[in-house]
Structures are given as structure tokens and as C-alpha cells.
VOGU-3710 file (C-alpha; in Angstrom, 3 decimals, decimal comma):
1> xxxxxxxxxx> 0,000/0,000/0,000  2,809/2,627/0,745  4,499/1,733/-2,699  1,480/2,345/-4,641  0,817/5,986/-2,709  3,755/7,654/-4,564  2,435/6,249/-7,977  -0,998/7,511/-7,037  -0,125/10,808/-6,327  2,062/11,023/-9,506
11> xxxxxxxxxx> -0,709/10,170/-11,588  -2,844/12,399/-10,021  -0,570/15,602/-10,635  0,069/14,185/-14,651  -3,730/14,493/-15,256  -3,881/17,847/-13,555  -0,761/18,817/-15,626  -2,446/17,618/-18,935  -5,598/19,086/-18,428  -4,130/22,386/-17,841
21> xxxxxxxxxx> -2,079/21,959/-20,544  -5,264/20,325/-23,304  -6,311/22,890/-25,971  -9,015/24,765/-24,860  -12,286/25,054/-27,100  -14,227/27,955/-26,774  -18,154/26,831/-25,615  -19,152/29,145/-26,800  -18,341/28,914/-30,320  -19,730/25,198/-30,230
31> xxxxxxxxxx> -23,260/25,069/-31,594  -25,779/23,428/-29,108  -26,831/19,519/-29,585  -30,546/20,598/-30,132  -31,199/24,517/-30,292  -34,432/25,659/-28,740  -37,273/26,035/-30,480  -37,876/29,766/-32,267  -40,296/31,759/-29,987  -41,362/35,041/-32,334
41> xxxxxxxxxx> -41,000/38,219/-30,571  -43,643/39,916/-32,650  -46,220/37,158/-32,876  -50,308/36,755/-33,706  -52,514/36,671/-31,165  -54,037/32,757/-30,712  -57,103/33,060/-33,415  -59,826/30,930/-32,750  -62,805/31,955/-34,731  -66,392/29,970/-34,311
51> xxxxxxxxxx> -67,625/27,785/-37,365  -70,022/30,743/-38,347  -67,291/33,659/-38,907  -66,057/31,055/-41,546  -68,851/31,007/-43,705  -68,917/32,063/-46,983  -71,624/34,575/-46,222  -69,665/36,160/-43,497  -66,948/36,203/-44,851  -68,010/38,721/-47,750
61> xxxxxxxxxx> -69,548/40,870/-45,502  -66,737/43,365/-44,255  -69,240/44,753/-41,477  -70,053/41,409/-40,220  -66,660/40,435/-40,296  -65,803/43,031/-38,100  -68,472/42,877/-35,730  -67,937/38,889/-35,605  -64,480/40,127/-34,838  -65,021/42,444/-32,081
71> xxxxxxxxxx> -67,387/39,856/-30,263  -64,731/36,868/-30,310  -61,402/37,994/-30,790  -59,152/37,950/-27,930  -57,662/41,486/-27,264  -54,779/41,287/-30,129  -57,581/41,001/-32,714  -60,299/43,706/-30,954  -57,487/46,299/-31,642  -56,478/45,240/-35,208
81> xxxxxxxxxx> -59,958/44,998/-36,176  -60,265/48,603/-34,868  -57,434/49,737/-36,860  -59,013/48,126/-40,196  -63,053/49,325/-39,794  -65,216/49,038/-43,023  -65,963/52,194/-45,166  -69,208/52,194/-43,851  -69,262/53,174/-39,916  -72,788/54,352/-39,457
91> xxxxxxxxxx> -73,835/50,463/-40,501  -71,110/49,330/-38,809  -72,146/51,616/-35,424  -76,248/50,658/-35,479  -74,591/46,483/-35,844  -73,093/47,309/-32,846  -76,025/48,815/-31,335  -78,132/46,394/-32,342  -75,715/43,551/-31,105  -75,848/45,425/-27,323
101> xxxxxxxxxx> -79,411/45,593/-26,831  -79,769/42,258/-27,506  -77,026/40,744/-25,002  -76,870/43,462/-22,190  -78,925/41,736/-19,789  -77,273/38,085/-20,393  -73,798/39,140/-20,904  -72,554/42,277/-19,740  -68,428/42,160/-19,871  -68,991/41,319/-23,939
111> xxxxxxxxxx> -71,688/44,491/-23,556  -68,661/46,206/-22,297  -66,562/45,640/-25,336  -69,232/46,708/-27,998  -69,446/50,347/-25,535  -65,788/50,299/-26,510  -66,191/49,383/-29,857  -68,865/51,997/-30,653  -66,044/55,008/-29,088  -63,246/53,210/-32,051
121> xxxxxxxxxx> -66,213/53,444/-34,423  -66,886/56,929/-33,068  -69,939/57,789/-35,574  -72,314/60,299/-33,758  -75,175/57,668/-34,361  -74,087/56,317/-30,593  -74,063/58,842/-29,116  -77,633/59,107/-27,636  -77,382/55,348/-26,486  -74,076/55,920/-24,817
131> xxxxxxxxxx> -75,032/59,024/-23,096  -78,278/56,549/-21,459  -75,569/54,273/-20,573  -73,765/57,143/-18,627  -76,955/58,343/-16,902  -79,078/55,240/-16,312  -76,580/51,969/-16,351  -77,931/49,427/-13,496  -76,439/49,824/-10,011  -75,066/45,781/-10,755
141> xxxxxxxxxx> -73,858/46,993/-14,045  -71,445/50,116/-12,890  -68,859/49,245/-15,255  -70,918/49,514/-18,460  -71,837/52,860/-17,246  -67,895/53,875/-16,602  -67,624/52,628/-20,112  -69,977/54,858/-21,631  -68,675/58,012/-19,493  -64,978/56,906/-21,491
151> xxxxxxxxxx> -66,567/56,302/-24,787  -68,155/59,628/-24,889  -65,147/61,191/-24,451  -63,629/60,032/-27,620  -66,512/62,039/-29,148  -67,197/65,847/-30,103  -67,697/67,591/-27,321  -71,175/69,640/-27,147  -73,193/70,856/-24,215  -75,250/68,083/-23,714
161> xxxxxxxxxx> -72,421/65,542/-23,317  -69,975/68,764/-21,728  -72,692/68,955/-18,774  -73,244/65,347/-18,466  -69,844/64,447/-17,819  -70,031/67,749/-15,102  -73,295/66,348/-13,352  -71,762/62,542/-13,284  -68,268/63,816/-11,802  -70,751/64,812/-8,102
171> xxxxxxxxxx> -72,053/61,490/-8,530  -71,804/59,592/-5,120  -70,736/56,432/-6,705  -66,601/56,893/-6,463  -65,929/55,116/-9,781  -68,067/56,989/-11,377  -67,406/60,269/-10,512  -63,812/59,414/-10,670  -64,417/58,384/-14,191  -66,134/61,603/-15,311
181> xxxxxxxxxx> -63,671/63,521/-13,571  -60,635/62,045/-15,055  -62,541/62,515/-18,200  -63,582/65,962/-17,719  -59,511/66,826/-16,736  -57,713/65,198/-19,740  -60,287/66,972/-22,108  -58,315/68,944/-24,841  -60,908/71,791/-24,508  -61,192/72,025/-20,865
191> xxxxxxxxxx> -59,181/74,595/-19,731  -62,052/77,021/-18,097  -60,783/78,749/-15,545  -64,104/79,765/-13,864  -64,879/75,803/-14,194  -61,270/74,842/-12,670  -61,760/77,036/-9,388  -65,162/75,355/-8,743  -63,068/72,267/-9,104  -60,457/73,432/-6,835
201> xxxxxxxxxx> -63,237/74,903/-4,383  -65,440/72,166/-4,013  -62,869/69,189/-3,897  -60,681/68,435/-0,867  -57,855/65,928/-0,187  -57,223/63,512/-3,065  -59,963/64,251/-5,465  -58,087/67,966/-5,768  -54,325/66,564/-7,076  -55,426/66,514/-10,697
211> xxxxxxxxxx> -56,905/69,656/-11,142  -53,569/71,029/-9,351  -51,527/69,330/-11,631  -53,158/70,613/-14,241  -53,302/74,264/-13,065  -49,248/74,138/-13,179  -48,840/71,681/-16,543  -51,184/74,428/-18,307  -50,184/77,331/-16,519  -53,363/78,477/-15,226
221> xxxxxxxxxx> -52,697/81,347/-13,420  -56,481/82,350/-12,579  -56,772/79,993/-10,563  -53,800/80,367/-8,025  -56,043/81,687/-5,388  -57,701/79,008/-5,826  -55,266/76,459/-5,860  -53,460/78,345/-2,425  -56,115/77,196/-0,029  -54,629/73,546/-0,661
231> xxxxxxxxxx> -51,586/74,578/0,758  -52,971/73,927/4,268  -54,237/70,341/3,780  -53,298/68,097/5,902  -51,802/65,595/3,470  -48,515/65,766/2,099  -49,310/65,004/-1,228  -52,129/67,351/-1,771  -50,045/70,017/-0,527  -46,931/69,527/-2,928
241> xxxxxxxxxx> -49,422/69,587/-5,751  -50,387/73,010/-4,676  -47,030/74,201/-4,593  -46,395/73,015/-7,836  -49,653/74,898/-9,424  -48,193/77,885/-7,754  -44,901/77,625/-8,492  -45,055/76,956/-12,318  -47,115/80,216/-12,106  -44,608/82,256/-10,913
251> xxxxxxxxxx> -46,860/83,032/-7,409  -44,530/84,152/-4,899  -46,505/81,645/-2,374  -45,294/78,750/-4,240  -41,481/79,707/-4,125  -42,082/80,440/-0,445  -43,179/77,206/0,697  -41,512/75,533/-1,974  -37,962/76,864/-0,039  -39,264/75,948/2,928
261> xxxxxxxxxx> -39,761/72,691/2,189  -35,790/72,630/0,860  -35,348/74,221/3,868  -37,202/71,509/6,677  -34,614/69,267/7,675  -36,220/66,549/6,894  -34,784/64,505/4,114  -37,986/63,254/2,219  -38,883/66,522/2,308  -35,657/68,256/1,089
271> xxxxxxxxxx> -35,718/65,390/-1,983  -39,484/66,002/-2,891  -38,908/70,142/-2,656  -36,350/69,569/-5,269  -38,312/67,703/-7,615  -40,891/70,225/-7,246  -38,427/73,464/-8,686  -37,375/70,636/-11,606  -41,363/69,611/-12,417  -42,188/73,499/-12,292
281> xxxxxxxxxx> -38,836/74,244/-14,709  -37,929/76,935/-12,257  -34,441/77,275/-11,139  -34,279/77,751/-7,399  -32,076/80,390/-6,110  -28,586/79,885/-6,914  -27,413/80,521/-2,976  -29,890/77,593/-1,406  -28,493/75,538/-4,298  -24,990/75,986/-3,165
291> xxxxxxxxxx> -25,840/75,413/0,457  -26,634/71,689/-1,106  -23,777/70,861/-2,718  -21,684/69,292/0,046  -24,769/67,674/1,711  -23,918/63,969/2,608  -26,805/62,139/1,167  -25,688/61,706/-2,849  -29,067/61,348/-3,829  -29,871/64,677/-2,514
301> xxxxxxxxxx> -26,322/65,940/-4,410  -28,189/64,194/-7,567  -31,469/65,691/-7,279  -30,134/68,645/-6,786  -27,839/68,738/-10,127  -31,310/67,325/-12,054  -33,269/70,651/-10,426  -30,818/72,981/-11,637  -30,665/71,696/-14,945  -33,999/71,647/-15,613
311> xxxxxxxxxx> -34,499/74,905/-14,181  -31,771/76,911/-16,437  -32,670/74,892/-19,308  -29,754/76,343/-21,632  -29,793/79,814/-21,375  -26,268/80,427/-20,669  -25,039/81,549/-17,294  -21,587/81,142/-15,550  -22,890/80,902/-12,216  -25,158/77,774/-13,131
321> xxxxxxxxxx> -22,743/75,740/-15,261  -19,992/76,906/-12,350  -22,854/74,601/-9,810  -23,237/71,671/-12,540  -18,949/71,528/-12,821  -19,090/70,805/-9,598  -21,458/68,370/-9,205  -19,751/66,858/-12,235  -16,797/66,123/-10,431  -18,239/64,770/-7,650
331> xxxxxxxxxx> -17,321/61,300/-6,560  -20,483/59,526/-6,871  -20,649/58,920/-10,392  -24,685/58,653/-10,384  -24,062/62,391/-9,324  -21,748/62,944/-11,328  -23,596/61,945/-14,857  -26,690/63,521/-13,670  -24,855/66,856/-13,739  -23,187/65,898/-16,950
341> xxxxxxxxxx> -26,079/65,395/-18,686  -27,318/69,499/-18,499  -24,236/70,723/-18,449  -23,794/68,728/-22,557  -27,036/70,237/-22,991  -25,828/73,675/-22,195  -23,248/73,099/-24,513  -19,985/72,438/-22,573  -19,325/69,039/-24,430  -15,859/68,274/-21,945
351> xxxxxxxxxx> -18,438/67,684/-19,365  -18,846/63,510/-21,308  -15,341/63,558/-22,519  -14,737/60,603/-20,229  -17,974/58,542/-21,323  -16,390/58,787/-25,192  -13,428/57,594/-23,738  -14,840/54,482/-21,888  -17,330/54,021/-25,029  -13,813/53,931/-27,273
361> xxxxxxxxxx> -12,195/51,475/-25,113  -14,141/49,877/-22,153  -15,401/46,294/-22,101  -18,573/44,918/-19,763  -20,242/46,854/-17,469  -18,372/49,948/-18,399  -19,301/50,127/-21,932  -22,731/49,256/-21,025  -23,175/52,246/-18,921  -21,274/54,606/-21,455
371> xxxxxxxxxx> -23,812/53,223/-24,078  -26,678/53,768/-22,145  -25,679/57,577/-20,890  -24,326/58,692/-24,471  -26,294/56,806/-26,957  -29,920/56,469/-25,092  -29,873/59,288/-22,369  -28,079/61,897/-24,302  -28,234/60,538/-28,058  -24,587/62,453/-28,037
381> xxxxxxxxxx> -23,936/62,716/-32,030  -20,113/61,583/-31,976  -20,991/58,372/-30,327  -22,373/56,646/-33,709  -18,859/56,898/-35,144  -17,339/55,199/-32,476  -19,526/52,485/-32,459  -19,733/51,593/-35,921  -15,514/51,994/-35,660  -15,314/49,454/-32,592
391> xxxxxxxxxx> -18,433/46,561/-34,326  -16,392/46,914/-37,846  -13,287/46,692/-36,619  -12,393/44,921/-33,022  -12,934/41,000/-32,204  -15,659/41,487/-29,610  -17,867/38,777/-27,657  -21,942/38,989/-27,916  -22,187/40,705/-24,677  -20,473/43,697/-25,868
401> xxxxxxxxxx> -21,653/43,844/-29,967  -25,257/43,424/-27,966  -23,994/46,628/-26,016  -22,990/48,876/-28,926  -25,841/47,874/-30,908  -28,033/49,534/-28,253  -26,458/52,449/-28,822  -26,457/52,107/-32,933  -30,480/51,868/-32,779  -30,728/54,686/-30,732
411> xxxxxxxxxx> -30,067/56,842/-34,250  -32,289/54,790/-36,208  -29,812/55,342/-39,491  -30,789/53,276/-42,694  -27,067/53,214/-43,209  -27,016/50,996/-39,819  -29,456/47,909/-41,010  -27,025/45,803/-42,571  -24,692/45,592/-38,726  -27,868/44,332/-37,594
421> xxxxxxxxxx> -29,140/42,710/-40,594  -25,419/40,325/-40,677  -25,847/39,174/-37,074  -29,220/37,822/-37,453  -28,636/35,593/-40,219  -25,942/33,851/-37,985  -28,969/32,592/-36,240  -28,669/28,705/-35,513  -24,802/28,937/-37,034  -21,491/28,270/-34,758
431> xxxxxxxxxx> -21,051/32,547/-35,328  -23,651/33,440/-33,336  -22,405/34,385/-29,634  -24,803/34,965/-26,634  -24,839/38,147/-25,703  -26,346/37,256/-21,891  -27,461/34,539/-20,545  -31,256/34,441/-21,785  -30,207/35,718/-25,307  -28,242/35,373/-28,476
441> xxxxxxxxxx> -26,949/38,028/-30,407  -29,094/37,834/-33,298  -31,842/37,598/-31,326  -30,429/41,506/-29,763  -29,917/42,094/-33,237  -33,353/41,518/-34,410  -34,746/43,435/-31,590  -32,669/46,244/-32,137  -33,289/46,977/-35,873  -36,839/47,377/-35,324
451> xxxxxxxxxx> -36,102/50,672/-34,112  -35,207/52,077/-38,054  -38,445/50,948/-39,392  -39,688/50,532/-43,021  -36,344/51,326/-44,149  -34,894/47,906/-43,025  -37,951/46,120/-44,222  -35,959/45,416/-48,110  -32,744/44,529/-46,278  -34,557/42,159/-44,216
461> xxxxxxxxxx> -36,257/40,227/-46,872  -33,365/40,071/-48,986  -31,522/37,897/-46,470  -34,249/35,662/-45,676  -33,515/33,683/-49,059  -29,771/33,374/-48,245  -29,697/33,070/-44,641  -28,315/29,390/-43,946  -30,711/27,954/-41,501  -33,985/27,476/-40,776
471> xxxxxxxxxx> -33,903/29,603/-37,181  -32,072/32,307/-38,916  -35,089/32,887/-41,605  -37,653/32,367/-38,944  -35,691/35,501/-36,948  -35,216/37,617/-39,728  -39,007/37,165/-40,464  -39,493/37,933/-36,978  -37,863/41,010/-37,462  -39,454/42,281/-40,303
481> xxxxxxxxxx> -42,600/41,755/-38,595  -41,777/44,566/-36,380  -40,726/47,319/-39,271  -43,587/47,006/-41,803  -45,550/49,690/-40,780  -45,815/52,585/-43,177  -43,533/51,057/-45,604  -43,470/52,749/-48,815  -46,365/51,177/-51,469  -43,520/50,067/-53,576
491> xxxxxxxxxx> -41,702/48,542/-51,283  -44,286/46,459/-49,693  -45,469/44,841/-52,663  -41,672/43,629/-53,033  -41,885/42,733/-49,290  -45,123/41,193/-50,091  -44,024/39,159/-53,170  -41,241/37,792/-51,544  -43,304/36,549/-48,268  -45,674/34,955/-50,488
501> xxxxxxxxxx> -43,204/33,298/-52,504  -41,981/30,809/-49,594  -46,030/30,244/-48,635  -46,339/28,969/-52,512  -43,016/26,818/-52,216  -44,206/23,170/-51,472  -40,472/22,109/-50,942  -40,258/24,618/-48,211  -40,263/23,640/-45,017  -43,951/24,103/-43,231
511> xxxxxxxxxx> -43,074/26,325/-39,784  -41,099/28,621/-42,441  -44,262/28,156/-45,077  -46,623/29,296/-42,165  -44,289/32,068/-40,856  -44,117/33,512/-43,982  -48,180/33,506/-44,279  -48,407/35,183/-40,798  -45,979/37,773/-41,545  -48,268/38,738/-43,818
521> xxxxxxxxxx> -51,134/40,432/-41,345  -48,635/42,425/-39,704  -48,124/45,065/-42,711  -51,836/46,357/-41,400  -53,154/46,144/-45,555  -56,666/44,866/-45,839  -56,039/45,064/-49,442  -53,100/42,198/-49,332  -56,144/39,342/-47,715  -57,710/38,677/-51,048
531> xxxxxxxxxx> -54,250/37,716/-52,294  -53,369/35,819/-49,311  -56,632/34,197/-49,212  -56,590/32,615/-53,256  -52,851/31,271/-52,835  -53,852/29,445/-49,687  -56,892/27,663/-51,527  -53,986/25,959/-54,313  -51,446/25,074/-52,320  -51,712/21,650/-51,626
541> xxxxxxxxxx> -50,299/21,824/-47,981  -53,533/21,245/-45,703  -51,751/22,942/-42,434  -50,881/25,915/-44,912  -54,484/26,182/-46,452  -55,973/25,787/-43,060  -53,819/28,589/-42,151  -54,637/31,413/-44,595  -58,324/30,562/-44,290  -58,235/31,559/-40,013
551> xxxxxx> -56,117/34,677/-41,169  -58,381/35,976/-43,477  -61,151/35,435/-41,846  -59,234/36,951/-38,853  -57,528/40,201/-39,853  -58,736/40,634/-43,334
//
């Protein structure tokens, strides 16, 4: 036994020696024994139309077909069937009508959805019927009637429905006054002042923070008397809303207790005053703002840097950018960029000089950041050089191309598509790194272009017929799903040709076949269904038939 320890342990330290020494394969270069199966990004609701929308008779109607439609397609196909209404609404609008009366009593969540319909619809035939709904819904039934109060919104205003909306917003029901109110506050035309103060007069608490809000977002100053009074409630929250209605009005009560909530002692207090002087765009006085810059809490340094900057906008001023240099330097880099930030704004372009650098040179994390702050935040116009430089030029894993394309879709440059285009046709190939630990790169990739639109829609369909594999085809499709919307009329037709090309193919495979055939719904064309519709009745693929039939009858 103690001759063979010796020869044990020598063994022992040869295999460690050889497998430090064995060539070393890169995993990640080493395609997967069985990928996972493509999940699409941009994909078609479930569509599971009753017998009846698929008769022939139904099918040729385009207002049944849209009211079928409305009644039994999940959300996905509600909204696409509201983007793609028939010529004629007001037959359209009384099917609806017709369709409520009938089904109110026995089923009042789908009554709910034809209220909704009827506001998409929006002809002035519904409007009598929805204004009964506001006024005389069942006491069971309160959400059909806080339907009605939002579908009459999305009409013409006139008196009638003006003062209905007024008389439901007392009503002692709190959803539906709350409905009404929000309602009556988000109009376009509201902006009364006599009608704001007997807002602000009448409500108390909670009920008074939007019409405060919107006295300082419109800049209401008739009614900053009434908005004062609000400055004594009890609640915190009401009260900051008054000094913000005050304070974006220039009323010297609203810089008064706005200081004095900068000047409490209290912390919360100190943060929320500063957000106050930023939402109001007012710069507070350059001496309380330099009593803050030592103070030890950095996210009261960073507030403070994100107040003055949105207070001096970019007028210039010496004293201001003197206050933003300093935060600048300070040693909490969140502090730091959130002076930065203005202080590029204002001009003073050394104040990122050190993001370009780490967005030239840095790896991980770093570059992340830099991509985030100069490309997203800042949309700084040097950075696209550098990163087309560093994805054309350096050997760089999928965690950092994914970074620095980002920043390259931040631009949205047509000159940009084919960087993204490349990387997503290495889908299901050895060359396609992951670029963190849920995705690949060409799946980043095909995220990411989506951002230039119609103009990578060509590119994108060009490289379907030579990608390599099966996954890479299915992504790029994916892809173009998400950039077909107001493509040019010649270019879709080419986009369309080429999509329907692979649907006609009975060599190609199915999932690509049926892919292809989906794709087709997403350019938002009623016109392209016919089309789609006749090639699915000769091809000789039952799965492929089957399909265009449901998408047809679907979203055509």
C-alpha cells in the first residue's frame, strides 16, 4: 500500500498537468446539440374563430366580419380589427347597437366591449345610447356605465355631453365620478378657468391633485387663489401639488413654501422640494443651491444637479454651469452623470469627454453604462462613429456587440441595417455568440433593428432567401414583422411578393411556409387578404391552407 501511494499521487498531478495543458475550445463557439425552439417576438394573437365567422356569407360581408371580430377575438384582434373598420361606420355603429341591446342583460363584460367598440367606431349615431348608458346603467352593471362616461369622451364635445360628464363627476358612486372627472380633466378643450376654481373649491384631499396638476402643466394662473387654499391640507401630497400649481405660475406663495420645504430638515422633504423646482422648470435660487452641494446624502447631491438643470434649461449663465462643474466632479458617479447630462445640454461638451473615452475602449459593465448615458440618455452625435468603428473593426464577444448595438439603434440610421441585418442571419450557425445569458446576439440584433423601421424592411427580406438555416429565416421574419408599418407602397409589394413566394413553395419547409403567411397580417393592408386568401386555396399543404383561411377570416 505505501508503494502504490507515490504512484498515485504522480498520476494524479500528470492528469492535472495535462488538463491544464489540453487545448481549450471555446463553448461558446460550439453550436448546441438541439437549439431551442424559435419563440417570435412579434407574434399573432391565438385566433380561434367559431364555425359561423367562416362562412362564406360572413366572410363577404366586411361589417359582419368586423363585428364577428369584435365579439370573439381575444384582445390582439379587438385592436387590429379597430385599426381596419369598413368604409361604412354608421352600418357598422347601429350592428353594434343592435348587437348590445340584444345581449346586455345576459352578458354584460362582452356588452362592455361593444361600448368600446362603438367610441373606435366613433360615428355620432351612438351617441344618444351611450349618453343613457352614462346616466341610467344598473347599479349591478357600474362598469358599463364607466364605459360609456370613457366612450363619450372620444366624441365631439357639445353641451349636452360637456354637462353630463359635469353632473356625473358629483355622482356619489366613487368610480363613477372618478371616471367623469378624469374625463372631464384630460379633455383637450377644458381649460375654463371659472370651471377649474369650482373644481379646486369644491374638492378636498385627493380628489383635488389633478386639477392642481393641471393648473401648473397648463399654466393656469387664474386659478392660483384658488389652488393656495390647498396649501394647508393636511396631506402631504395634496399640498406639494399646490405648490407646484403655484410655483409653475410664478406666485410668490409657491417659491415660499416651496424653499421651505428645501429648507425643513427633513430629508424626504428636502428630496421632494427639489423635484418640485425641476417639475415646475424653475431654477431655485442659486445661494440655497450651493448650500446643497456638500450635503452627505448623494441622492440629494443628484437631485439637486437634475433641479438645476432643468431649471436653467440652456440659457447660458456662468454661475449655473460653475454649480453643474461641480457636481460633475463629484465622486459619486450617479451624481456625477446627472450633472453631466445638463451641463452637454448647455453646450460644454468636456463635461462627457470621459464617457467617449470608456465608449472607445471599455469592455462589460463599463461600456454598457457609457452606451446607455451617451447613446440612449443623451443621443450624443459623436458616439455613432465610435460604435460603428469598434463593431467593424475589433474581435468582440456577444455581450459587448449586444452593447454597442443599443447604442447604434438609438439613431435609427438606414445606413445601420445591414450591422444588424449580418448578425441575425448567424442565427442557428457556430457565429452566433450569446450576448447574456437568456439571449443570443441575433436575437439583440433583431430586436434592435426594429427601431429604423420601413427602411430595413428590403434589407430584411433580402436575407431571408440566403440566410443558412432554418432559425435564422424564422428571426429575420421575426424582425421584419416589427418594421412594416408605413412602408413605402412600392416597397411592400416587393416585401409582399417575396413573403408569399416561400407560402407557394411546397419544398419549403412548413413552420417557415406558415411564418411567412403570418408575416403577412402584420403590414396592417386589408387590401393584401384577397391575395393571401386565393394562394392558400392551391397550395396543396392542408396545415398551410388551413392557415390562410383563419387569417383571413381573422384580420382581413
Amino acid at each position: 500500500m505505501k508503494r502504490r501511494l507515490p504512484l498515485l499521487v504522480l498520476l494524479v498531478a500528470i492528469g492535472l498537468i495535462a488538463a491544464a495543458l489540453w487545448p481549450k475550445r471555446d463553448r461558446a463557439t460550439r453550436l448546441p446539440s438541439a437549439l431551442e425552439s424559435y419563440v417570435f417576438a412579434n407574434a399573432l394573437p391565438d385566433i380561434h374563430p367559431p364555425l359561423d365567422a367562416l362562412t362564406p356569407e360572413m366572410l363577404a360581408d366586411p361589417v359582419l366580419r368586423t363585428v364577428a371580430r369584435i365579439e370573439w377575438g381575444p384582445p390582439g384582434v379587438f385592436y387590429w380589427a379597430a385599426r381596419h373598420l369598413p368604409a361604412d361606420r354608421e352600418a357598422l355603429a347601429a350592428r353594434l347597437m343592435e348587437r348590445y341591446e340584444k345581449i346586455v342583460v345576459g352578458s354584460p363584460y362582452l356588452a362592455q366591449r361593444l361600448i368600446d367598440a362603438l367610441a373606435v367606431v366613433g360615428h355620432e349615431s351612438a351617441v344618444p345610447l351611450l349618453m343613457r348608458i352614462a346616466r341610467n346603467a344598473p347599479p349591478e352593471h357600474e362598469h358599463l356605465q364607466v364605459a360609456a362616461i370613457r366612450a363619450l369622451a372620444k366624441f365631439p364635445r357639445d353641451a349636452a355631453v360637456e354637462q353630463l360628464l359635469i353632473e356625473l363627476s358629483s355622482d356619489a358612486r366613487r368610480a363613477i365620478a372618478g371616471a367623469a372627472l378624469q374625463e372631464i380633466v384630460h379633455s383637450e378643450e377644458f381649460g375654463d378657468v371659472d370651471a377649474m376654481n369650482s373644481f379646486l373649491l369644491q374638492w378636498d384631499g385627493g380628489e383635488a391633485i389633478p386639477f392642481l396638476q393641471q393648473v401648473g402643466i397648463r399654466r393656469l394662473a387664474g386659478c392660483v387663489d384658488a389652488a393656495a387654499r390647498h396649501l394647508e391640507s393636511p396631506a402631504q401630497i395634496v399640498r406639494q401639488n399646490a405648490i407646484f400649481a403655484l410655483l409653475a405660475n410664478d406666485d410668490p406663495r409657491g417659491s415660499s413654501a416651496a424653499l421651505a420645504e428645501l429648507a425643513s430638515g427633513d430629508e424626504r422633504r428636502l428630496l421632494e422640494g427639489l423635484t418640485l423646482w425641476r417639475d415646475a422648470a424653475k431654477l431655485l435660487p442659486l445661494e440655497v443651491a450651493r448650500g446643497l452641494l456638500d450635503h452627505p446624502v448623494g441622492e440629494v447631491r443628484k437631485q439637486l444637479a437634475i433641479a438645476i438643470g432643468a431649471g436653467a434649461g440652456t440659457v447660458p449663465d456662468e454661475a449655473v454651469d460653475a454649480l453643474l462643474a461641480r457636481l460633475a466632479a463629484d465622486p459619486d458617479p450617479v451624481v456625477a452623470r446627472a450633472a453631466a447630462e445638463p451641463l452637454f445640454r448647455r453646450g460644454r461638451a468636456e463635461a462627457i469627454q470621459s464617457w467617449r473615452d470608456t465608449l472607445t475602449h471599455g469592455r462589460g459593465m463599463a461600456l454598457r453604462e457609457a452606451v446607455s448615458f451617451l447613446c440612449d440618455g443623451l443621443r450624443d452625435p459623436a458616439a455613432p462613429a465610435i460604435v460603428r468603428r469598434r463593431l467593424d473593426g475589433e474581435a468582440l464577444d456577444g455581450s459587448d456587440q449586444g452593447n454597442l448595438l443599443s447604442g447604434l439603434k438609438c439613431y435609427a440610421d438606414p445606413a445601420d441595417v445591414e450591422r444588424f441585418v449580418s448578425r441575425i442571419a448567424r442565427a442557428g450557425t457556430v457565429d452566433d455568440p450569446r450576448a447574456g445569458e437568456r439571449l443570443r446576439l441575433s436575437e439583440l440584433a433583431g430586436t434592435h433593428v426594429q427601431q429604423i423601421g420601413p427602411a430595413a424592411g428590403l434589407p430584411l427580406v433580402a436575407a431571408i432567401e440566403r440566410a443558412p438555416t432554418l432559425r435564422a429565416k424564422l428571426a429575420l421574419l421575426d424582425s421584419l414583422r416589427g418594421v412594416v408599418k408605413g412602408m413605402a407602397a412600392d416597397d411592400q409589394a416587393r416585401c409582399v411578393d417575396a413573403l408569399l413566394a416561400p407560402v407557394a413553395d411546397e419544398s419549403a419547409e412548413v413552420e417557415l411556409r406558415l411564418a411567412a403567411a403570418d408575416t403577412i397580417a402584420f403590414f396592417d393592408d386589408v387590401a393584401l387578404g384577397a391575395k393571401l386568401y386565393e394562394l392558400g386555396k392551391r397550395v396543396g399543404s392542408k396545415p398551410v391552407g388551413e392557415r390562410t383561411l383563419l387569417l383571413y377570416a381573422t384580420f382581413f
